[in-house]
N, C-alpha and C positions, 0 to 999 in steps of 0.2 A: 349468523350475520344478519343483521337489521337487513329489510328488503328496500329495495328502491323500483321507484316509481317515476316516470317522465312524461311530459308534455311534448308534442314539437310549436313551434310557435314559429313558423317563417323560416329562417336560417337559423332558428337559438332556439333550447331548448333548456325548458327550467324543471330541473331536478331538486326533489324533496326524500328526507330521510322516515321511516313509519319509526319511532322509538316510544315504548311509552306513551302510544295513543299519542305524541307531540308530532306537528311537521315542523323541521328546521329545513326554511326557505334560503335557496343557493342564489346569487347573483345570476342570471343566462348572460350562458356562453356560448360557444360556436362549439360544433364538435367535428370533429374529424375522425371519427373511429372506424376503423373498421368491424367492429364489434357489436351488436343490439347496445344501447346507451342503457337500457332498462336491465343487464345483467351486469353492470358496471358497479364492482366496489369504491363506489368517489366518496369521498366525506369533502365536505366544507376543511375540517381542521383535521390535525394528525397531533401525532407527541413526536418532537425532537430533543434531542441533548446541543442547549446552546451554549455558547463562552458569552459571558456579558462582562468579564473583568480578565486584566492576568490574574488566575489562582482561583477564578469562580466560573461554576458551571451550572446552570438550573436545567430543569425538564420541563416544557410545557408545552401547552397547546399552542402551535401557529397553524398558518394558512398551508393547505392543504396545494401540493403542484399541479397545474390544468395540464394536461395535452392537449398543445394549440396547434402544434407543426405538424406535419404530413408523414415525415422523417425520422419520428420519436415514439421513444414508448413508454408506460406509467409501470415503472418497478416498484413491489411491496419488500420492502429491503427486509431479508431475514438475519445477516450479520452481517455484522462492520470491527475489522480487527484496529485497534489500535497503535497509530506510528508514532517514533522517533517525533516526527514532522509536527503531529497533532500534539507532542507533551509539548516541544519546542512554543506553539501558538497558544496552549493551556496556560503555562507556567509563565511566558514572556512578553505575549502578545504577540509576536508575531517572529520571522527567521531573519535575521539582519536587517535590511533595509524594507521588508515587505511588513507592515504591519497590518493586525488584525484590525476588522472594522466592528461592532458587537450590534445586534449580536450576530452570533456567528457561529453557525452547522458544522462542526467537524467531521472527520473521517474520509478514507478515502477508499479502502480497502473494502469491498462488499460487494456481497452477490442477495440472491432475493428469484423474486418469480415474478413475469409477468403478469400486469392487468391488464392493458391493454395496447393497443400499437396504434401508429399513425396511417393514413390511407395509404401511402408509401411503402408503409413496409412490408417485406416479403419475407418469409421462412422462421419467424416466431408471431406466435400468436398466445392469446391467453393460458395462464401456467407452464408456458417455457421457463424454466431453470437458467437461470444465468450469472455470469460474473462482469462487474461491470468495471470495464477500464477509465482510469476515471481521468487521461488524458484526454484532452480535445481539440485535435490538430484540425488547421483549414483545409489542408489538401492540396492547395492552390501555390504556396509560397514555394520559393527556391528549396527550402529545405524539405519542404511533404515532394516537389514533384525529382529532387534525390531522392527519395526513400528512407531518407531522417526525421521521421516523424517527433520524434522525439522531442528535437530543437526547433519545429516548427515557429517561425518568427512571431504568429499570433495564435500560441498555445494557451488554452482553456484548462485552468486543475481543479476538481474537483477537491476543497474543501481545503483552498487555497488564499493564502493572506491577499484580500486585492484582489479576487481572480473568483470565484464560483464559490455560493455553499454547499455544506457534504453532506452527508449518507446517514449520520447517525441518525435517524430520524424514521419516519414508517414507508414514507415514500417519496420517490426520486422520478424526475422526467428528465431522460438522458439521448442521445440521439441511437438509433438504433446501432450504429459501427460501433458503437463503445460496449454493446454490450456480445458478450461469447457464451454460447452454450453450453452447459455442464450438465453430463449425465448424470442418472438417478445416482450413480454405484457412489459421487463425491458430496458428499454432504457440503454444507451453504457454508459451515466454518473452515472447512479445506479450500471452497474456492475462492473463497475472500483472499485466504494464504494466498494464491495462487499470486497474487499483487506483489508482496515483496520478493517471492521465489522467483518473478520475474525477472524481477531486476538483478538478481544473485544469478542467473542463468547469463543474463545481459552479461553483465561484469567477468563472470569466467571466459564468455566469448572473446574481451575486448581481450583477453590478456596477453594469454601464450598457449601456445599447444601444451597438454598436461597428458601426464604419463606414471606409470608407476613410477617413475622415477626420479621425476618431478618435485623437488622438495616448494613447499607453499607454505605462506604466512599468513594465519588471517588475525587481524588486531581488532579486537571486538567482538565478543559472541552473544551479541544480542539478534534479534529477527533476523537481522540481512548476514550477519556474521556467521551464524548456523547456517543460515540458505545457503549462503556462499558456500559452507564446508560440505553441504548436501551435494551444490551444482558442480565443486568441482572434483569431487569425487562420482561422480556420474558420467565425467568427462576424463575420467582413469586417474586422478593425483590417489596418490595413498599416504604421504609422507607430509602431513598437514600437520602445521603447529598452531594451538589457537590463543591466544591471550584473553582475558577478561579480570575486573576487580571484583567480579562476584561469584562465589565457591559454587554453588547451584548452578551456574550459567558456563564453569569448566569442567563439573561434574555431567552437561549435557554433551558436552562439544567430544567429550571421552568417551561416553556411549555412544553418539554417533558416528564416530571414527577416528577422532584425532587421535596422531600420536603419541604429540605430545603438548600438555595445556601447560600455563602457565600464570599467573597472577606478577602485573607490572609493581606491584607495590611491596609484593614480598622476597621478588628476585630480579638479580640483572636479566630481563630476558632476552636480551640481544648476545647478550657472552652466554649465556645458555644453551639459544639456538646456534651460534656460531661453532659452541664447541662441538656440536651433531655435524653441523654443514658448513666446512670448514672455508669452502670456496665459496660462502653467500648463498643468498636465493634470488633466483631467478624472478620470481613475482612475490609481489605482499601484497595483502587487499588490505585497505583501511577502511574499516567500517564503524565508528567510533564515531566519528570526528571530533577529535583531538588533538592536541597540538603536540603532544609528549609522542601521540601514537605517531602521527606523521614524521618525527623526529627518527623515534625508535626505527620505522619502515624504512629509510631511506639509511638509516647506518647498516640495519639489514642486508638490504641489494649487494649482490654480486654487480660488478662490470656489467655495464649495458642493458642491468636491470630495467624493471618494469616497477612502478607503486600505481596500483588503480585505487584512485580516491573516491570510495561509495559512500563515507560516511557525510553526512550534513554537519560543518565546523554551525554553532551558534552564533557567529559575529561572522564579519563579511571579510575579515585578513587572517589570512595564516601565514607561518615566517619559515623558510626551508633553507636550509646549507648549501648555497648554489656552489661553493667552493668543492665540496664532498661529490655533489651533482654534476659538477662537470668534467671533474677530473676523472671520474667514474662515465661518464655518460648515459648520466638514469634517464629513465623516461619515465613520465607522469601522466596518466591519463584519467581523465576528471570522467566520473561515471553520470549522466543525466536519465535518473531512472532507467527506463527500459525502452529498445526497439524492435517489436513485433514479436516478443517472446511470450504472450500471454496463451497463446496457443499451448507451444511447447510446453510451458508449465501446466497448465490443467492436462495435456496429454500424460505428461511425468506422472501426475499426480494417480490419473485414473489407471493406470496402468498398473501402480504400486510401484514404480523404479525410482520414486524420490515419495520419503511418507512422512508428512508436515504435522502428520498429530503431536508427535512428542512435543512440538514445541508451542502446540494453544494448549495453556498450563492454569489457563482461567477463564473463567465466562463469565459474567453481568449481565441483567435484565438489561433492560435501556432505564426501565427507571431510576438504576443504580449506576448510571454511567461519569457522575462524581466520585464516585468510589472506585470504577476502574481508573481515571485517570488519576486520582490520586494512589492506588498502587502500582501502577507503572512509572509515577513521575519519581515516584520513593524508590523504584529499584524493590517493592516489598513482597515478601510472603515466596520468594526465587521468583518471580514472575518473569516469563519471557515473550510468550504473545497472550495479551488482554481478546477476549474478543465479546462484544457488546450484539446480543443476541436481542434483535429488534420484533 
């Protein structure tokens, strides 16, 4: 690593890079580190993976993130898995009515290691290992001081249409609460996973008590569809039926436990699983977001069923059988990512009781991270989790 060298100058202090006998002169800034400034890996600029169109992605040099707050720390992002979320803002510009502004830092999912921390912060310091949450609740509103963080009324997303840039990039300044420590034993691409497992942890909670006996649906066996089939066989289901339109992706859900997969395009899967569980199912997760799936889910339900909706639909209306719905008395519960499970999940993880490898099935430099999203936006090559090693 090139060395660095520093000045103090008053309250600012002006840092220069030694490369090639050249100094590349920094703007002074204020520092607030608790760290020597003079062992600080800062560059002026970084490489990120930007969206400058729908369907176009370049890699370049921008501006490098300062630690200017007390409260924050400077993450060297080692990996960033690719969502649902990020093809959706790749391929369309942005998730229903939130559109993308360009250009624009994708990713959300990513862990990395400390550079450095703000005066404030206590209990990581330089080369802490960490995963970073990339919600960012106030704390203050009606919903942070319930303990719904989730739905916090002035929530910050990382790497969201409208709302923050993301992770795919070298480094990130995030506030220190976002980010959780992960031990040596979990690698940087596990605990990136740990971000959707979360919310597949989330989702089994919101549902029903699950038991071996428990017959389950999950519609979708992509990231969160597997996680799901992980979290809620963790939580006792064994009687899980998974769907998907792609043979790779029901060829995983069947080593991982399901009992029985299915493909919607080549069978009834509803007279399928009905003719196994003849009095309905109790829960179906839909993790798609589909409009066929949410169809399928809901003729599914037994009486007094449950559908938890984790998939993101692309467009802002979906159309349901309220007639089927009430006469049945479903219940519908709309999944918003995760609340406070990001723990539990990297726990699950390092323990070995929930094991996320099988399903990161690809890895990209960063400088290749158009060619990851383009074979995740294709469905190609079976891929199930992309993950963009920065």
């Amino acid at each position: 690593m090139p060395s660095c060298k520093s000045i103090s100058l008053i309250s600012a202090t002006v840092m220069y890079r030694q490369e090639s006998n050249r100094c590349m002169p920094i703007t002074p800034i204020k520092l607030e580190f608790c760290l020597n400034p003079s062992l600080l890996p800062w560059r002026l600029l970084m490489i990120a993976a930007e969206l400058t169109a729908p369907g176009q992605l370049t890699v370049a040099d921008v501006p490098a993130p300062i630690l200017n707050t007390s409260d924050s720390v400077l993450v060297r992002v080692r990996a960033v898995g690719i969502c649902g979320s990020d093809v959706h803002n790749y391929v369309h510009g942005g998730i229903g009515a939130r559109k993308v502004v360009y250009p624009f830092i994708p990713g959300h999912e990513a862990s990395g290691e400390v550079l450095a921390v703000g005066r404030a912060v206590k209990g990581m310091g330089q080369g802490t290992r960490v995963m970073i949450e990339p919600a960012m609740h106030c704390g203050h509103c009606d919903q942070c001081v319930d303990g719904h963080f989730n739905t916090c009324r002035r929530i910050q997303f990382l790497s969201s249409a409208g709302e923050l840039q993301g992770c795919m990039c070298e480094q990130v300044v995030v506030p220190a609460h976002n980010c959780f420590r992960i031990p040596d034993s979990v690698s940087f691409e596990a605990a990136a996973f740990a971000e959707p497992l979360s919310i597949a942890i989330y989702s089994v909670q919101q549902s029903i008590p699950l038991s071996a006996e428990t017959p389950v649906v999950i519609l979708g066996a992509g990231p969160i569809g597997l996680s799901t089939l992980l979290a809620a066989k963790h939580a006792g289901a064994q009687r899980i039926y998974v769907t998907d339109r792609i043979p790779e992706r029901l060829a995983m859900a069947a080593t991982l436990g399901a009992c029985w997969t299915g493909n919607p395009d080549k069978i009834d899967i509803v007279a399928d699983i009905l003719v196994k569980e003849s009095l309905g199912i109790p829960v179906v997760f839909e993790c798609c977001g589909q409009q066929d799936a949410i169809d399928q889910g809901i003729r599914l339900l037994k009486p007094r069923g449950k559908l938890v909706i984790t998939g993101i639909p692309e467009g802002s209306r979906i159309t349901m059988n309220i007639d089927l719905m009430r006469r049945n008395e479903l219940n519908i519960y709309n999944v918003r990512r995760q609340n406070q499970c990001v723990e539990p999940a990297i726990e699950m993880i390092s323990r070995g009781a929930i094991d996320v490898s099988p399903l990161i099935t690809h890895r990209f430099s960063l400088a290749a991270s158009r060619q990851a999203f383009d074979t995740v936006a294709r469905y190609a090559d079976g891929v199930v989790k992309a993950m963009v090693m920065c």
